[in-house]
N, C-alpha and C positions, 0 to 999 in steps of 0.2 A: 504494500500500500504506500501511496507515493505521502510525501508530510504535505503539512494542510500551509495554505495560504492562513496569516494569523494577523488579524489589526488589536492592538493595543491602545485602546480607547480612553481620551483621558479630557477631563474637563475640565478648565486651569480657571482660574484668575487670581493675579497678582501673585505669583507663587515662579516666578520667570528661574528663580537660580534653583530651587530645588526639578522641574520642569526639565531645563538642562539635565543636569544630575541623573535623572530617567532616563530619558533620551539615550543618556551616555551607555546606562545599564544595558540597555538593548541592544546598543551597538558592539557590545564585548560579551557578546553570549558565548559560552562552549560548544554549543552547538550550532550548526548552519541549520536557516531557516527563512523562508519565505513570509517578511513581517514588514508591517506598515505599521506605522503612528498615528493618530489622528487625535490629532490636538484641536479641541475647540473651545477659544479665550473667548471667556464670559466680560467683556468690555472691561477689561485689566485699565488700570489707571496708575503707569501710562501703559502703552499699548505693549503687548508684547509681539513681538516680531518673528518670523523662520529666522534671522539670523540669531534671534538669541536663543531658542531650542537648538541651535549648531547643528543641523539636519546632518543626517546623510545623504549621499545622492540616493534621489527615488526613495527614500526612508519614510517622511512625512508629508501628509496631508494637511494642512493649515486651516481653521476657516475661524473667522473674529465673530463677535457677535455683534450688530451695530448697539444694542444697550443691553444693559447686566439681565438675563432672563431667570439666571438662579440654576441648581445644579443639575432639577428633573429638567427643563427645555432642554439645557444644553446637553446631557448625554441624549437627549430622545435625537439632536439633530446629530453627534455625531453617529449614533448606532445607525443614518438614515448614508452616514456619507462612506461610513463603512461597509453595508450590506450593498452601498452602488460599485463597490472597487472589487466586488467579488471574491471577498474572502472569505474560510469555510469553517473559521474560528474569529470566534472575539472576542478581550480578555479585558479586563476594567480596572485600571490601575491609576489610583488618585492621583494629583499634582505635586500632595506632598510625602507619597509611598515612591519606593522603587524597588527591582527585581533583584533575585539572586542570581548569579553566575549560570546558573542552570535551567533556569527557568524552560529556556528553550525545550532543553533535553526532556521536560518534565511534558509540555505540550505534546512534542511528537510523542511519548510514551503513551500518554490520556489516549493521542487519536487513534492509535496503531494497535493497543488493546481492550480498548474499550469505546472504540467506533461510534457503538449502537446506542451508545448513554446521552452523549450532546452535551454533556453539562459536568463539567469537574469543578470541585471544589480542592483546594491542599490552604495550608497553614500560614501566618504572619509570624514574623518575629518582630516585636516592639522595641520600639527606640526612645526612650522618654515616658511620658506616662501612657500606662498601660491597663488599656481597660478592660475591667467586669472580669469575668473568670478566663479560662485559660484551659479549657478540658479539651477533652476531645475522645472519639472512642478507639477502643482497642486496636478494632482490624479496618482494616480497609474497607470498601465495600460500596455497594449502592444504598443510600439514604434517601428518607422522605423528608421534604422543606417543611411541610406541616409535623410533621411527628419529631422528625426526630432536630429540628433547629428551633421551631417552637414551641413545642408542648414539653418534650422530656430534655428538653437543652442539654443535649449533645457533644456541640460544639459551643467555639467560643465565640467573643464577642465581634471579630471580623476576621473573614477568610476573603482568597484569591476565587472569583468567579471568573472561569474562563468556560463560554458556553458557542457552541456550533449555531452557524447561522440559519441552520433548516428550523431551528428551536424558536429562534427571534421572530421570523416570520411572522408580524402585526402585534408583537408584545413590546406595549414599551412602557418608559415609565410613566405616572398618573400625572399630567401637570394640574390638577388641580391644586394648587397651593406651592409654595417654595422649600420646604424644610419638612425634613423627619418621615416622607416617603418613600425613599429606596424598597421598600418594604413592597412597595404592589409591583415591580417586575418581575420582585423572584413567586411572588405565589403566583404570578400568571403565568411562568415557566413550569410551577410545580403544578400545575395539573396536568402537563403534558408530560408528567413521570417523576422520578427522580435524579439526583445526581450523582456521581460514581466520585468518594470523598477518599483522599489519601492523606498522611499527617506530613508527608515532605515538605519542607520550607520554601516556597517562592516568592514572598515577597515580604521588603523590608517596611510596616506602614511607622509612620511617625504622626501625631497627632497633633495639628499645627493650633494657636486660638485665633489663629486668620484665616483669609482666603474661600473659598468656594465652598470647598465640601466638610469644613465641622464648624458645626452650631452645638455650643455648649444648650445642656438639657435642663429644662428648668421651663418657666412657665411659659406657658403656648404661646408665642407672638401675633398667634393670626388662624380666622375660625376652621381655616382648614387644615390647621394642627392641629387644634381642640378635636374638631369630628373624626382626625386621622386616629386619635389614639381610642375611639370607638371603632373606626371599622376595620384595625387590623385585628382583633379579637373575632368582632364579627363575621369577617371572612375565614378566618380558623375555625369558629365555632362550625358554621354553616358549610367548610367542609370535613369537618370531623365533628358531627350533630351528636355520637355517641362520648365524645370526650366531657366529663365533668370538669377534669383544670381550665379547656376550652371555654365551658361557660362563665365559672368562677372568673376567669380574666374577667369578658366582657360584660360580668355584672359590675363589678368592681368599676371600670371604667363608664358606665350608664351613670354611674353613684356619684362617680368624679367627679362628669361633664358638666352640671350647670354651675358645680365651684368653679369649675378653668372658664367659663363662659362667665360667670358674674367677675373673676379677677380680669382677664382678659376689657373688660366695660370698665372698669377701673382704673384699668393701665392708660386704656383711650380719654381717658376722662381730667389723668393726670393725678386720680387721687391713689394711686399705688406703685 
């Protein structure tokens, strides 16, 4: 089986030196492979340029945003700039994460043995502060997003998603709202199966308090973060209707919402 054409999908802004730094990673892999970048700056200020990601020739795909759209537009337009270049993998790796040496090696391995899956998941190693737990399971194997990353938490708090483009096909992310939805691409990959999960390390994430993709957690800035942390329960519950932790979530969260909805009217109001 020949190795897969592979885009590295990443959504910057204001993040130009760590940006580089990636780029670089990609370019010093151990193994040869058929890979693209495609970097899409969410209206960086100031702008960032192909010459400061320091391309390779034919390496990257460029595209600016003309104003900030937040981090769901911007991977929804690169995954759009991605699946036109014809590649048969694509892998998501933040502006302020980068790869392991191997990485490569680690992709051809995924496609060449586990073909039929579409969807790998493998491991981060943290650099700075490092969140939430740190588990993971024993063996290798194919895993369910609903069972076994939300309900019986499995895994840890962020892995490497590198998923096949047959999978993508009209899944993307929710823009309804800007922050704390990551969460609706993978459940609407996860009912097209599972993913085939290894503990090998590929990627280095670091946890910046700038930049695009982390919004520290704390009170919902806007109504469709409030209803987000309702309907990621409710879409677990309703596909797993027999799980009681399922429902227990999104009771919990029903109980929340009108407190984040009255502080939320608060925040706007100025009196909080």
């Amino acid at each position: 089986m020949k190795t897969p054409r592979l885009a590295i999908l990443t959504a910057s802004y204001n993040r130009r030196d760590s940006l580089r730094r990636l780029h670089r990673a990609l370019a010093r892999q151990a193994c040869a492979l058929d890979w693209l970048h495609v970097v899409v700056d969410d209206a960086s200020d100031p702008p960032i340029t192909e010459a400061d990601v320091g391309a390779q020739p034919g390496r990257l795909v460029f595209h600016r945003n003309t104003r900030n759209r937040g981090p769901l537009v911007t991977r929804n337009t690169g995954l759009d700039i991605a699946l036109a270049e014809n590649v048969e993998l694509i892998a998501f790796v933040d502006d302020d994460d980068t790869v392991t040496p191997d990485f490569f090696c680690y992709v051809t391995d995924m496609w060449t043995n586990h073909h039929d899956v579409g969807w790998y998941v493998s491991r981060c190693r943290f650099t700075g502060e490092t969140p939430g737990s740190a588990v993971w399971p024993e063996a290798d194997g194919v895993y369910d997003w609903f069972d076994d990353m939300q309900l019986r938490r499995r895994f840890g708090a962020d892995v490497m998603h590198v998923v096949a483009a047959r999978r993508l096909q009209g899944v993307r992310f929710s823009t309804w709202g800007r922050h704390q939805r990551e969460w609706t691409l993978l459940a609407r990959l996860a009912r097209g199966g599972g993913f085939y999960a290894t503990d090998r390390i590929t990627k280095i994430a670091t946890y910046s308090p700038d930049g695009l993709t982390l919004r520290k957690r704390g009170p919902a800035p806007d109504l469709a973060t409030c209803a987000g942390y309702v309907a990621k329960p409710a879409v677990i519950a309703l596909r797993r209707p027999r799980s009681l932790t399922a429902w227990r979530a999104l009771a919990r969260q029903l109980v929340r919402f009108p407190l984040r909805l009255g502080l939320l009217a608060l925040r706007r109001l100025g009196l909080a």
